[in-house]
Backbone atoms as SQL, in Angstrom:
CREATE TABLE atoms (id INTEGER PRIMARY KEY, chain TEXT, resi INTEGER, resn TEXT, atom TEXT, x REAL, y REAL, z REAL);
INSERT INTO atoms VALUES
  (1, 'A', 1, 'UNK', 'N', 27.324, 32.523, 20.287),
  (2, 'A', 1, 'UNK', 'CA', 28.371, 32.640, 19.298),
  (3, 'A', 1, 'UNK', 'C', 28.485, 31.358, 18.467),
  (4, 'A', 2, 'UNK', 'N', 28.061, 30.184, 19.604),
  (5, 'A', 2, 'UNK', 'CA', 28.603, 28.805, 18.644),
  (6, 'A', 2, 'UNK', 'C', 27.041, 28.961, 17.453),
  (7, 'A', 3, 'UNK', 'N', 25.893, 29.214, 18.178),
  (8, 'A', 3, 'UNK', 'CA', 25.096, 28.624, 17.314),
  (9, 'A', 3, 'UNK', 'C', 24.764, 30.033, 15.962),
  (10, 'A', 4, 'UNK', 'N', 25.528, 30.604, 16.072),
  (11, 'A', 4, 'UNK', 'CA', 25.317, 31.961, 15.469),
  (12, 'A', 4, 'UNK', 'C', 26.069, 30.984, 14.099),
  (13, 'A', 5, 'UNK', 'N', 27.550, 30.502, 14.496),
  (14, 'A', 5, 'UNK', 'CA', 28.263, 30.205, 13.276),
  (15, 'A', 5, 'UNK', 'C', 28.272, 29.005, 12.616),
  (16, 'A', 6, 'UNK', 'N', 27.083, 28.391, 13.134),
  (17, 'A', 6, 'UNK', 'CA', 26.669, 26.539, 13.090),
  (18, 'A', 6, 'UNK', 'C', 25.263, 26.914, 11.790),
  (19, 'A', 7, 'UNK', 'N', 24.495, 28.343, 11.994),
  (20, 'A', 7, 'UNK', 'CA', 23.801, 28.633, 11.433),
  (21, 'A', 7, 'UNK', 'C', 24.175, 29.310, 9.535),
  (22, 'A', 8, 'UNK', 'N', 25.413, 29.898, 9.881),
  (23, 'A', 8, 'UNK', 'CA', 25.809, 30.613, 8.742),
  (24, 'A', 8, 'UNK', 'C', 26.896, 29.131, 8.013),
  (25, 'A', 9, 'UNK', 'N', 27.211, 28.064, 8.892),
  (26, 'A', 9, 'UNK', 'CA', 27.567, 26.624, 8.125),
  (27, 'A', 9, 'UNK', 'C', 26.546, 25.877, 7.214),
  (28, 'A', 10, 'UNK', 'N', 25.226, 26.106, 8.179),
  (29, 'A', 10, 'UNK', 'CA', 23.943, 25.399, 7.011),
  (30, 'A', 10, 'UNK', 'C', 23.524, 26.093, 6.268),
  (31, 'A', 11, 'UNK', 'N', 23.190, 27.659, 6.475),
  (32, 'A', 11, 'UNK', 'CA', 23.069, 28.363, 5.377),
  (33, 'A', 11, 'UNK', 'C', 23.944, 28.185, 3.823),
  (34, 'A', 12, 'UNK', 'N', 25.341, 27.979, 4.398),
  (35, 'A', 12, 'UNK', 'CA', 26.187, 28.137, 3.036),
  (36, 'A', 12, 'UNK', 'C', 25.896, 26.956, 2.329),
  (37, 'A', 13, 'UNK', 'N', 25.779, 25.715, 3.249),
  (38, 'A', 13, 'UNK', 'CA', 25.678, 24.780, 2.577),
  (39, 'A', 13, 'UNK', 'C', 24.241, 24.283, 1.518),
  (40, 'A', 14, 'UNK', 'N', 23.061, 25.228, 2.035),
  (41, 'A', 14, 'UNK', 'CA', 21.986, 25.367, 1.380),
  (42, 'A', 14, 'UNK', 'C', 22.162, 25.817, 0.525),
  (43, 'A', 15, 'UNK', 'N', 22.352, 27.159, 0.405),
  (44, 'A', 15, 'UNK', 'CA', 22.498, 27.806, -0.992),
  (45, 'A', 15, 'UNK', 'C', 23.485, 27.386, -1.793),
  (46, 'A', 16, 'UNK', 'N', 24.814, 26.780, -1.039),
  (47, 'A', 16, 'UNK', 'CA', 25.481, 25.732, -2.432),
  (48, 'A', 16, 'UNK', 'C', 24.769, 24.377, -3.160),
  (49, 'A', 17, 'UNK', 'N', 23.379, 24.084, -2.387),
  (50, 'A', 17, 'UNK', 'CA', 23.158, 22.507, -3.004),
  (51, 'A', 17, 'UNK', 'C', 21.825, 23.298, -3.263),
  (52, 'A', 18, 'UNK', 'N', 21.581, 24.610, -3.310),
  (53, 'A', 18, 'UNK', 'CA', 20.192, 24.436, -4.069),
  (54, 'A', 18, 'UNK', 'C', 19.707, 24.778, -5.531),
  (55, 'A', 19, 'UNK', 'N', 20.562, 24.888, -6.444),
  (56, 'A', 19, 'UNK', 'CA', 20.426, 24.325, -8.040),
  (57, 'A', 19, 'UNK', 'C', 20.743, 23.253, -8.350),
  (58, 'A', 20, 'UNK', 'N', 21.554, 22.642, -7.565),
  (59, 'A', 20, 'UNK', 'CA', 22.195, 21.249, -7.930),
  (60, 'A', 20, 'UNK', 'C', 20.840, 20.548, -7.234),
  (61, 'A', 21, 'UNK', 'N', 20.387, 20.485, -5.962),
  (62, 'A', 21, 'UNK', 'CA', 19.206, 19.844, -5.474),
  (63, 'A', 21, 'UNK', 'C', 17.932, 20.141, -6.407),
  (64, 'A', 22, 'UNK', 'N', 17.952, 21.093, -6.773),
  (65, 'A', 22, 'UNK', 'CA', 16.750, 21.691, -7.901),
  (66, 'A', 22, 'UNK', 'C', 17.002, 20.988, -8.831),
  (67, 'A', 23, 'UNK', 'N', 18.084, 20.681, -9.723),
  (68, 'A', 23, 'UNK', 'CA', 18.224, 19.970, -10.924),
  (69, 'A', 23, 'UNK', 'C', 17.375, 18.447, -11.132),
  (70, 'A', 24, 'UNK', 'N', 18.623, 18.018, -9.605),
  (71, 'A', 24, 'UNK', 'CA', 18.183, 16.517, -9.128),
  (72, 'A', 24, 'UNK', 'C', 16.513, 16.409, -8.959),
  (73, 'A', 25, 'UNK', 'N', 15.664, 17.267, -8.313),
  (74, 'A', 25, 'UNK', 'CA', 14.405, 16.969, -8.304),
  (75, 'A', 25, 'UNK', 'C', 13.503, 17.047, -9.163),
  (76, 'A', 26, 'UNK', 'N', 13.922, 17.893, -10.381),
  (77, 'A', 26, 'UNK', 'CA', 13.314, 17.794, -11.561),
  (78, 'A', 26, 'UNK', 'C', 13.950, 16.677, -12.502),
  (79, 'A', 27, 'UNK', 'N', 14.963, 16.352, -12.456),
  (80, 'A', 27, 'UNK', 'CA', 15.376, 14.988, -13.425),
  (81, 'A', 27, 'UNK', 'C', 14.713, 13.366, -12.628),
  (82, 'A', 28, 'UNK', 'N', 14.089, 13.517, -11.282),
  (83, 'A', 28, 'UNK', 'CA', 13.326, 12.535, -10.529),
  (84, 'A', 28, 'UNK', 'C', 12.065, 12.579, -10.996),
  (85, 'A', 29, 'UNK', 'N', 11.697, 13.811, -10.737),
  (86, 'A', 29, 'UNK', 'CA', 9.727, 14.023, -11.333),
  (87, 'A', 29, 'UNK', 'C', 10.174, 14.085, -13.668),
  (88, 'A', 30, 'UNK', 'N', 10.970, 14.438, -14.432),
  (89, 'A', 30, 'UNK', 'CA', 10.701, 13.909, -15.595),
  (90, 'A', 30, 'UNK', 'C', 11.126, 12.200, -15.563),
  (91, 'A', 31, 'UNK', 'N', 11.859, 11.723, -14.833),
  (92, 'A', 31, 'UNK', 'CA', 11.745, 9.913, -14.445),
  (93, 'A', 31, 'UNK', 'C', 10.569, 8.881, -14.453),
  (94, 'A', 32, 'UNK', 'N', 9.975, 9.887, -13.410),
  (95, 'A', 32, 'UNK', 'CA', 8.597, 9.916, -12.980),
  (96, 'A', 32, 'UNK', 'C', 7.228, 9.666, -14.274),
  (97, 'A', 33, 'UNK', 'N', 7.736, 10.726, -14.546),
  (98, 'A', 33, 'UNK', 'CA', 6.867, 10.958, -15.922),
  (99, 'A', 33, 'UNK', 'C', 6.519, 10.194, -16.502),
  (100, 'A', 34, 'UNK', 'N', 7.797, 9.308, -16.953),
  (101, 'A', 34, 'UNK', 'CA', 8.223, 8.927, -18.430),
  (102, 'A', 34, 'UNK', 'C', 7.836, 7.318, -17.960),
  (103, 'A', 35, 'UNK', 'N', 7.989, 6.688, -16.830),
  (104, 'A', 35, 'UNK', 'CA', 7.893, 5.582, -16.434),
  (105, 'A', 35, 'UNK', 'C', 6.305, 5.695, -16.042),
  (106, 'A', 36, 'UNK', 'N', 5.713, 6.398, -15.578),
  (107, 'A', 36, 'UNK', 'CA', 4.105, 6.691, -15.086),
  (108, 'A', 36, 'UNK', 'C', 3.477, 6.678, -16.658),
  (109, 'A', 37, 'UNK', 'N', 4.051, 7.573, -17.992),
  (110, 'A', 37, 'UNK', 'CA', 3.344, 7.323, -19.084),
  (111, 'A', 37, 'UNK', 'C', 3.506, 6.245, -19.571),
  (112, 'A', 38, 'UNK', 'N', 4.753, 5.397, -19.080),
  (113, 'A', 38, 'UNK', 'CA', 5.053, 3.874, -20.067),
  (114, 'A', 38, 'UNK', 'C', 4.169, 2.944, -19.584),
  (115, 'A', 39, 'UNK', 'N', 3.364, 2.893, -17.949),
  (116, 'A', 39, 'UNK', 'CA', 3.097, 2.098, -17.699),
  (117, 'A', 39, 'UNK', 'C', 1.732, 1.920, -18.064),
  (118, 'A', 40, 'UNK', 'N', 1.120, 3.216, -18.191),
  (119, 'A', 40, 'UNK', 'CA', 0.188, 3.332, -18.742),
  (120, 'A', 40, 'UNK', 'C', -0.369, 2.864, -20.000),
  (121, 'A', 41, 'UNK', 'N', 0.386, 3.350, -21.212),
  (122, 'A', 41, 'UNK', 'CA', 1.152, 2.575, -22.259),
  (123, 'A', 41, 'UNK', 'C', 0.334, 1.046, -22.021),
  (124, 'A', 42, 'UNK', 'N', 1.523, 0.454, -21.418),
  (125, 'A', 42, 'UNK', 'CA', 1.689, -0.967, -20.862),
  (126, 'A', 42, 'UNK', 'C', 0.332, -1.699, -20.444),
  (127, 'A', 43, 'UNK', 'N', -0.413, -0.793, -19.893),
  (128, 'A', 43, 'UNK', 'CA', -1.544, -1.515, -19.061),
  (129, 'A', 43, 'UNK', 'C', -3.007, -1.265, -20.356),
  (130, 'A', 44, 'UNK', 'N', -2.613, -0.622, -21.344),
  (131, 'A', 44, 'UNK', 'CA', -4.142, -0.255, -22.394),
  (132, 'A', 44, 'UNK', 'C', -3.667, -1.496, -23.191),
  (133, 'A', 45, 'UNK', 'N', -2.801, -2.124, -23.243),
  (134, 'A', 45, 'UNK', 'CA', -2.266, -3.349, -23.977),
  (135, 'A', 45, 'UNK', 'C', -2.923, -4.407, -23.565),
  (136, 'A', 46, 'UNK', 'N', -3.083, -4.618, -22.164),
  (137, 'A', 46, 'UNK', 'CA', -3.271, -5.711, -21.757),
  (138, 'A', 46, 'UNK', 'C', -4.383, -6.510, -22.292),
  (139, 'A', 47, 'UNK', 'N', -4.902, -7.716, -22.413),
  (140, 'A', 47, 'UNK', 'CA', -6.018, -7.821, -23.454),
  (141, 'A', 47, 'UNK', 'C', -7.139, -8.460, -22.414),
  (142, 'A', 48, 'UNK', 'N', -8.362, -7.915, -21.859),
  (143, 'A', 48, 'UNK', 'CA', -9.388, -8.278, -20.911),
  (144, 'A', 48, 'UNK', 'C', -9.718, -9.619, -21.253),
  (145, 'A', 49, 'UNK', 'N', -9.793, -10.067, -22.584),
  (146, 'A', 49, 'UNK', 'CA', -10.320, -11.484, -22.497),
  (147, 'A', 49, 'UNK', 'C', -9.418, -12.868, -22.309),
  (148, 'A', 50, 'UNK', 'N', -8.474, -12.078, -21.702),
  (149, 'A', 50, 'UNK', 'CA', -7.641, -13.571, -21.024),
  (150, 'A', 50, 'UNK', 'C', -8.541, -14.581, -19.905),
  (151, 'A', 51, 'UNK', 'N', -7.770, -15.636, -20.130),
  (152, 'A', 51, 'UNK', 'CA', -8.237, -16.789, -19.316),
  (153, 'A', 51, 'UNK', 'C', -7.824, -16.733, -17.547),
  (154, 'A', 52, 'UNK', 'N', -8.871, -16.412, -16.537),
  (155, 'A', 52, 'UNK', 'CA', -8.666, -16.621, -15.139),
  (156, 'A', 52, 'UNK', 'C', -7.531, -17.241, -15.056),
  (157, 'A', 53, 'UNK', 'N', -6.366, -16.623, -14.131),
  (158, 'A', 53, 'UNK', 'CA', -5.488, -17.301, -13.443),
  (159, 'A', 53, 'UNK', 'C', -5.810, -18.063, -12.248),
  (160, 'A', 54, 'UNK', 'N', -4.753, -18.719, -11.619),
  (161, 'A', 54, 'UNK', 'CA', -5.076, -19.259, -10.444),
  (162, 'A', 54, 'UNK', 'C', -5.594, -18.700, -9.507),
  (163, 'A', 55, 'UNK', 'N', -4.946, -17.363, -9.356),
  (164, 'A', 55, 'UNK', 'CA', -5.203, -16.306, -8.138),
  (165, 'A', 55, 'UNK', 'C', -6.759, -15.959, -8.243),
  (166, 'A', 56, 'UNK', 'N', -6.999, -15.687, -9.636),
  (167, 'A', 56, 'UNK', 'CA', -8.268, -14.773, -9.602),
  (168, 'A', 56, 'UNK', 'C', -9.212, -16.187, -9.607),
  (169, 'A', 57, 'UNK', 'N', -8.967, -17.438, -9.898),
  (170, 'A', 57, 'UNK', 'CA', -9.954, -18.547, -9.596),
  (171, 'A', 57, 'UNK', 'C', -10.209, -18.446, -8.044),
  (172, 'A', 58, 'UNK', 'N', -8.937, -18.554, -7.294),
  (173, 'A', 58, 'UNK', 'CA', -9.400, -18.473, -5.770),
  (174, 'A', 58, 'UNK', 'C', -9.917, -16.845, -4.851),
  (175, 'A', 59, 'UNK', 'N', -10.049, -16.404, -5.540),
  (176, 'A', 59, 'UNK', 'CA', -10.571, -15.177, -5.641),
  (177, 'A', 59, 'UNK', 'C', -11.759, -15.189, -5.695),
  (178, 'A', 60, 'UNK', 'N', -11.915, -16.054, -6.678),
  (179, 'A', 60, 'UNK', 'CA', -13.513, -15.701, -6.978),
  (180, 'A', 60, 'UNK', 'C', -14.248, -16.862, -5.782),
  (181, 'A', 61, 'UNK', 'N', -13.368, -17.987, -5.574),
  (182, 'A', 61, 'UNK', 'CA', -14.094, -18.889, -4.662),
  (183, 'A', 61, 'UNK', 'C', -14.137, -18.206, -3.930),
  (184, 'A', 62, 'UNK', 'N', -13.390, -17.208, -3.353),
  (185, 'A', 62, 'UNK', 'CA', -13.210, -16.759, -1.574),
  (186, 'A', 62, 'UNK', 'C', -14.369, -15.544, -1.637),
  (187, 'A', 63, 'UNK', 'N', -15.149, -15.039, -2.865),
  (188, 'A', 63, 'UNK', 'CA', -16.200, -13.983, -2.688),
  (189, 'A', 63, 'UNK', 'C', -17.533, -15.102, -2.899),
  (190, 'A', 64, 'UNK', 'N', -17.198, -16.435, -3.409),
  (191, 'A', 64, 'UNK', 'CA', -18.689, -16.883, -3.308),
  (192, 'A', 64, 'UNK', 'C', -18.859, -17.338, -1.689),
  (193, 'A', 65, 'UNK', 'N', -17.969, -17.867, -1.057),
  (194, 'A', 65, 'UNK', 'CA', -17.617, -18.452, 0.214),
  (195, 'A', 65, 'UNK', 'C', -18.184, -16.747, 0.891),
  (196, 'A', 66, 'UNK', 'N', -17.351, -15.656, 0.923),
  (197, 'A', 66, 'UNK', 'CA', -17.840, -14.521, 1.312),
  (198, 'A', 66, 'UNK', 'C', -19.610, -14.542, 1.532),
  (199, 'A', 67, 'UNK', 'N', -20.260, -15.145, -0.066),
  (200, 'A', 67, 'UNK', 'CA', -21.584, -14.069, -0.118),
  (201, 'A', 67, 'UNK', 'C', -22.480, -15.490, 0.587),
  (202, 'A', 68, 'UNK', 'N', -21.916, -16.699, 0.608),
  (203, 'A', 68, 'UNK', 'CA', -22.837, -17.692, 1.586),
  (204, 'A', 68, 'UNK', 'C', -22.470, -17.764, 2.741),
  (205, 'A', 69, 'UNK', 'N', -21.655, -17.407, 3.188),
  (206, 'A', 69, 'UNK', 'CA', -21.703, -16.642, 4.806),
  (207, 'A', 69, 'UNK', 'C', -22.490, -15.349, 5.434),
  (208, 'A', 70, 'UNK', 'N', -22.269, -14.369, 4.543),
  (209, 'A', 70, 'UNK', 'CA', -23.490, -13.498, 4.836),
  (210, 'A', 70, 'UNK', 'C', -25.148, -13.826, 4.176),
  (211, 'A', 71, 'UNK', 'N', -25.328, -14.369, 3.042),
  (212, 'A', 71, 'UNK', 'CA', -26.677, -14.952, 3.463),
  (213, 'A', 71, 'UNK', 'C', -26.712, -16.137, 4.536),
  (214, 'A', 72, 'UNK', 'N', -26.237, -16.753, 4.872),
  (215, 'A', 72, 'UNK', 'CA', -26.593, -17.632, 6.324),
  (216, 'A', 72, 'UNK', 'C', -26.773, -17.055, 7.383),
  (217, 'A', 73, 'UNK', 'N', -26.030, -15.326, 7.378),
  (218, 'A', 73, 'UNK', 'CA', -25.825, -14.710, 8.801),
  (219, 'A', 73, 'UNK', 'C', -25.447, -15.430, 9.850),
  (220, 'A', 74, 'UNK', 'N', -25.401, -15.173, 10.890),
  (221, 'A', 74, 'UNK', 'CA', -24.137, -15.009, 12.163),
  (222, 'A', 74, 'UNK', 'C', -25.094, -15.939, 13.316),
  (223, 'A', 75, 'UNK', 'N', -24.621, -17.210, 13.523),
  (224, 'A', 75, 'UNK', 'CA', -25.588, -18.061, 14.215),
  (225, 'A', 75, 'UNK', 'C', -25.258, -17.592, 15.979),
  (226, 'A', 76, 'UNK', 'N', -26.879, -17.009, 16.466),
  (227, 'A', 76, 'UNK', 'CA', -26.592, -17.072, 17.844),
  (228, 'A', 76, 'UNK', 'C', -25.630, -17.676, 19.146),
  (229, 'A', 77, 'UNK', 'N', -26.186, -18.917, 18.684),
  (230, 'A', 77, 'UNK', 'CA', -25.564, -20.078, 19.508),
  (231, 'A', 77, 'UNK', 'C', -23.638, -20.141, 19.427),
  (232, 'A', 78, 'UNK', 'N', -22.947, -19.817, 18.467),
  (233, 'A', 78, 'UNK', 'CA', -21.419, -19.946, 18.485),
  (234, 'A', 78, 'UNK', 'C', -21.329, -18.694, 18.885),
  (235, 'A', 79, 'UNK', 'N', -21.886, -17.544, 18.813),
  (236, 'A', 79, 'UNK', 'CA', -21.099, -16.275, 19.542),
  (237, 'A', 79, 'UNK', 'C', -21.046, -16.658, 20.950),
  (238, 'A', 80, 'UNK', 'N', -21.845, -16.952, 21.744),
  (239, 'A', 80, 'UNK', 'CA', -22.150, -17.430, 22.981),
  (240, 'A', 80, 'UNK', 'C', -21.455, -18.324, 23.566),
  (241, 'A', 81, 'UNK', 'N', -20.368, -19.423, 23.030),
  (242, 'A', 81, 'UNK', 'CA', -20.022, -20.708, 23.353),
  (243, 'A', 81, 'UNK', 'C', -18.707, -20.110, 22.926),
  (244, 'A', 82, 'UNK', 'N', -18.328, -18.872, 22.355),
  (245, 'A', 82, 'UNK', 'CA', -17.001, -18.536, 21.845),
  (246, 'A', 82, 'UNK', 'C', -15.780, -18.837, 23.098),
  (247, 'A', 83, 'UNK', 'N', -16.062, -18.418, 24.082),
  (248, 'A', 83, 'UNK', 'CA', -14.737, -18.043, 24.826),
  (249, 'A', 83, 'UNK', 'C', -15.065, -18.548, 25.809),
  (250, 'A', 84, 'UNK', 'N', -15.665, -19.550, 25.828),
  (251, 'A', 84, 'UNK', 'CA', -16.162, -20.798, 26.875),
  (252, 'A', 84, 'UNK', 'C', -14.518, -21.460, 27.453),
  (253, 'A', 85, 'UNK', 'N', -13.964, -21.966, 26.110),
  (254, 'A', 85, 'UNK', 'CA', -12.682, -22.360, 26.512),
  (255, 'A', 85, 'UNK', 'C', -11.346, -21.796, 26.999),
  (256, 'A', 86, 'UNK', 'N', -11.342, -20.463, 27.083),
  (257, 'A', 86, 'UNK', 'CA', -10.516, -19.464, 27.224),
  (258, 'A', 86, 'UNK', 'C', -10.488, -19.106, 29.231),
  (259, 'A', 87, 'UNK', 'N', -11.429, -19.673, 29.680),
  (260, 'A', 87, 'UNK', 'CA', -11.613, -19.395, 30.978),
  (261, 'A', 87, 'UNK', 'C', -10.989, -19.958, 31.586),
  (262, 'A', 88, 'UNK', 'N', -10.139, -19.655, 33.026),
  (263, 'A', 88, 'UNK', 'CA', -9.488, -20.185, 33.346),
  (264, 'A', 88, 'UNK', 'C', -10.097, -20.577, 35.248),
  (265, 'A', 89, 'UNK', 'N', -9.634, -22.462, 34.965),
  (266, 'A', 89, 'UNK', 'CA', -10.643, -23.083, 36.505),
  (267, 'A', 89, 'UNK', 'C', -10.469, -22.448, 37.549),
  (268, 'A', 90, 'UNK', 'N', -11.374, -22.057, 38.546),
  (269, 'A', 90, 'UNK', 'CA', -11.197, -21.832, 39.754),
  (270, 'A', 90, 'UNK', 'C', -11.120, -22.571, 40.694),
  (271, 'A', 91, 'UNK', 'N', -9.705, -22.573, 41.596),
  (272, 'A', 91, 'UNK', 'CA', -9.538, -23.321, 42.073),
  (273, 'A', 91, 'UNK', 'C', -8.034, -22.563, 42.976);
C-alpha cells in the first residue's frame, strides 16, 4: 500500500516537471550551441605565426630530451642495480 502511493507521488511529480525539464534541456543544448560556435569563431582567429611561448619552449626541450633518451636506449647495467637499495639487511 505504502509503496503503491510513494509510486503515484513520483509519477505526479514527473509528469509535472516534464515540459518545464524539457524546456530547461533544450535552452542548455541552444547554450551549448552558441558558445561551441563562438569558440570556434574564436580559435580560426588565432594567428599560427606567433612567437613560442614559454610553455611551448619547454615543450619542445622536453621532446628533444624525449628523442635522446630513446636513441641512447635503456642501459643494461642501471636496470639491474635499480632496487639494490630498497633491500632490507638481514639480520
Amino acid at each position: 500500500m505504502m509503496v503503491h502511493l510513494a509510486d503515484e507521488d513520483l509519477s505526479s511529480v514527473i509528469d509535472g516537471a516534464g515540459p518545464l525539464a524539457g524546456l530547461f534541456v533544450l535552452l542548455l543544448a541552444a547554450a551549448v550551441f552558441v558558445i561551441w560556435k563562438s569558440m570556434n569563431r574564436q580559435f580560426k582567429r588565432i594567428d599560427p605565426n606567433l612567437p613560442m611561448g614559454r610553455d611551448d619552449r619547454e615543450q619542445a626541450a622536453d621532446r628533444g630530451f624525449t628523442e635522446q633518451a630513446v636513441e641512447r636506449g635503456e642501459e643494461p647495467a642501471a636496470a639491474t642495480e635499480q632496487g639494490k637499495d630498497d633491500i632490507a639487511p638481514a639480520g
